[in-house]
C-alpha positions, -999 to +999 in steps of 0.1 A: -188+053-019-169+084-034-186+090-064-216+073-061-249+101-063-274+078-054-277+080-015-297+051-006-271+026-032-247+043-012-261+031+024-272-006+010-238-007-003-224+003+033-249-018+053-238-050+029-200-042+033-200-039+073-221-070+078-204-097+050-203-130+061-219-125+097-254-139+092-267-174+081-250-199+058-220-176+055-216-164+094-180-162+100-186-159+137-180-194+150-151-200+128-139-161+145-144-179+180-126-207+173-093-188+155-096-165+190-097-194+213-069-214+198-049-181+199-057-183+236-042-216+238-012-211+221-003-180+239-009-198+274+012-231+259+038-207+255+038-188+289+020-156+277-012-143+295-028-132+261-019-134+224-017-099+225+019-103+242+026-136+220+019-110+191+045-082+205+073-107+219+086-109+181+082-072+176+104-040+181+078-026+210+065-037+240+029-043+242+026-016+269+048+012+245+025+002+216-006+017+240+012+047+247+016+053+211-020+046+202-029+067+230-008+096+218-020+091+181-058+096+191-055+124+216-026+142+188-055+136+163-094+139+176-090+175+172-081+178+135-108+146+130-135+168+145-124+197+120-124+171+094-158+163+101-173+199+109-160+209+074-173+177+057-208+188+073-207+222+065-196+217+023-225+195+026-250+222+037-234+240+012-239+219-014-277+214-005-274+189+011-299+189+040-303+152+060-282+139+087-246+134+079-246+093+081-218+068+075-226+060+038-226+100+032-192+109+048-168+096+022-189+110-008-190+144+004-154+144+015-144+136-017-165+167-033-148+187-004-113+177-017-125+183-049-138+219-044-106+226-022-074+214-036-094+212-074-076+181-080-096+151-100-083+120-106-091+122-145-072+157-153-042+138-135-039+109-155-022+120-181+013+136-164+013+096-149+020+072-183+033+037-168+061+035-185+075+074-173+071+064-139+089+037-139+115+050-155+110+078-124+111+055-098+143+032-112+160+067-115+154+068-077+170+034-070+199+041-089+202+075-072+197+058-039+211+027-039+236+029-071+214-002-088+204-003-124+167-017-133+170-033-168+137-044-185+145-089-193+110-093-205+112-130-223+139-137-199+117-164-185+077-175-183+054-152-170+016-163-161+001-135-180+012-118-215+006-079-194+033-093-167+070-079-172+099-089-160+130-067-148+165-076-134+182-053-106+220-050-117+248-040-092+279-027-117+282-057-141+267-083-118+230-094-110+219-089-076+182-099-079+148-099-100+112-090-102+081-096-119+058-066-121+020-077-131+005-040-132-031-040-149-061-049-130-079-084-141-113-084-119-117-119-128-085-135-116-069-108-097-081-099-061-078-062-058-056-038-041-019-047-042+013-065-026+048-073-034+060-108-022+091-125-027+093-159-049+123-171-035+148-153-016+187-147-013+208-181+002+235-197+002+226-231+009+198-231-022+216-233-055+223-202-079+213-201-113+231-219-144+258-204-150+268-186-118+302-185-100+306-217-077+300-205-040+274-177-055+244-173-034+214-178-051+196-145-059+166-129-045+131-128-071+103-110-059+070-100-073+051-070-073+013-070-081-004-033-086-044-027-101-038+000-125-061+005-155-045-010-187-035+010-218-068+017-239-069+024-277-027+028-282-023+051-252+001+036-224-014+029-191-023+064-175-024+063-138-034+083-108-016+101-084-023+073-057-017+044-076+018+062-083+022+064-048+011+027-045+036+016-073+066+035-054+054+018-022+057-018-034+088-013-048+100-002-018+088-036+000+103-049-030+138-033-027+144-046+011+136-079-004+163-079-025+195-055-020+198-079+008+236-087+013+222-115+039+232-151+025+209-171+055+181-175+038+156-176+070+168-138+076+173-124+040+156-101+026+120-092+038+121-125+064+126-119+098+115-084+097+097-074+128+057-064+118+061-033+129+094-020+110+086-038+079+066-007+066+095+020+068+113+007+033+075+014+017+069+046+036+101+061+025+100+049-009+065+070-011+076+099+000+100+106-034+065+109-049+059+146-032+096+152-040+097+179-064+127+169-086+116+133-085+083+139-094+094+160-122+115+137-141+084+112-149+054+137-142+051+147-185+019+145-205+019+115-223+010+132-254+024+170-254+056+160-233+043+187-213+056+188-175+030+187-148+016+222-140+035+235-111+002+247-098-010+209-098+017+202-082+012+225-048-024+214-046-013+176-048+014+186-017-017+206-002-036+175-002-013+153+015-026+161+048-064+161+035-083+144+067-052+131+083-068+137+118-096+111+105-074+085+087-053+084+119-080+078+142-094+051+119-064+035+122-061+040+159-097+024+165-087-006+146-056-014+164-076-011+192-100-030+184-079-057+175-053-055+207-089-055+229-100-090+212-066-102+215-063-092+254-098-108+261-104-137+241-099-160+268 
């Protein structure tokens, strides 16, 4: 929807994404009303009036708090969306374009907008972002951070695919936890986008690994999964500037999970986090991307050894904030949506 010239691909391909599985053999809507009205029930068997406040009884907020914020989002944000928009329009015009401004066009000429503002493509950035520089980026964070050493244990033990690796997290001398990282995209097994989750996590109760003290705790493993493109013809995998920020992300999910000190394993780790907290580790692990020292240290040409162009560098700051009125409001409109089918579906 970004790149694609062809307008009217562009609107089938909009039209078929908004209305999957809502019409004959594969109509998710009955199975919809059912999920709403058992969450109904439950919420009633349980002494709530909705499962809107079932939802936010296990949470940090208060239902009513959680519409203040929202409310406070939007009206902090229609302004800057409306700019957003008015300047999408108007590079449009500019561009020759001379129809409507409809939902299948937005995203493609926002993108040419960014484009002709910031001058920042995807392709010219790839290759200051080799794989195995940012990593070596981000676990100089950690140790910075959290005085932890990532060492590479590939071999160490199975893996499900030969592109999966495998690191351990060392505290001094000691282990204090693993992780898989499974980084290149495989369209025909992998689902896109990507997560970290844990395969098992810190406890006491559960036993250690061979070998380790009696009484030890056994240790936390997660996994992180990312969608990168692999390395082509001897060159390592070069990535964007948002999968970077995606990569730092997970390993931020990744790094509550397991520099736990929590031996109950019900409330180690990344269990028992309250939904709405259990984005701050990821948030804050992102934001070292736009940190100029940190983003130095990896940010090399893969080739030349070159460092990142400083003036690359202010127009990838510069675009940090590109739309922000819009995303927040897209955001805002689908917790409300959601809290609105959740206070109503009875």
């Amino acid at each position: 929807m970004t790149h694609a010239k062809n307008r009217p691909l562009r609107e089938e391909m909009y039209r078929a994404y908004v209305t999957r599985a809502s019409a004959g053999d594969l109509d998710n809507t009955p199975i919809i009303d059912k999920i709403l009205a058992l969450r109904q029930e439950k919420a009633e068997l349980l002494g709530y009036k909705d499962f809107a406040e079932l939802s936010m009884a296990s949470k940090m907020a208060t239902l009513d708090r959680a519409e203040q914020l929202l409310e406070e989002l939007r009206s902090s944000s229609i302004a800057a969306a409306e700019t957003d928009l008015t300047d999408v329009k108007a590079h449009a015009a500019a561009s020759g374009f001379t129809a409507d401004l409809l939902w299948w066009d937005v995203a493609f000429w926002a993108e040419r907008l960014r484009e002709a503002k910031y001058d920042l493509k995807d392709e010219e950035l790839r290759p200051y972002f080799a794989l195995p520089a940012v990593l070596d980026g981000l676990f100089q964070v950690a140790k910075r951070l959290f005085d932890v050493d990532v060492v590479a244990a590939d071999g160490a033990v199975p893996v499900w695919h030969p592109d999966v690796r495998f690191f351990k997290v060392m505290q001094g001398d000691a282990p204090k936890a693993y992780f898989y990282l499974d980084p290149y995209s495989r369209p025909a097994e992998k689902r896109g986008g990507a997560w970290m989750a844990e395969v098992v996590g810190r406890s006491r109760l559960l036993a250690p690994a061979p070998g380790a003290a009696p009484g030890s705790p056994r240790l936390p493993v997660a996994h992180m999964v990312c969608n990168q493109s692999p390395p082509v013809d001897g060159a390592p995998s070069l990535m964007t500037f948002r999968e970077v920020e995606t990569l730092f992300h997970e390993f931020g999910h990744a790094l509550q999970h397991m520099l736990t000190s929590v031996d109950e394993g019900l409330v180690a780790g990344i269990r028992g986090v309250e939904w709405d907290a259990v984005e701050l580790p990821s948030q804050f692990m992102e934001n070292w991307c736009y940190d100029r020292p940190t983003l130095y240290s990896f940010a090399k040409h893969y080739q030349t050894g070159e460092p990142l162009p400083e003036e690359m560098f202010k127009r990838l700051k510069a675009a940090k904030t590109f739309r922000s009125g819009t995303m927040m409001l897209r955001q805002v409109w689908l917790c409300g949506i959601l809290g609105n089918i959740d206070r109503n579906c009875g």
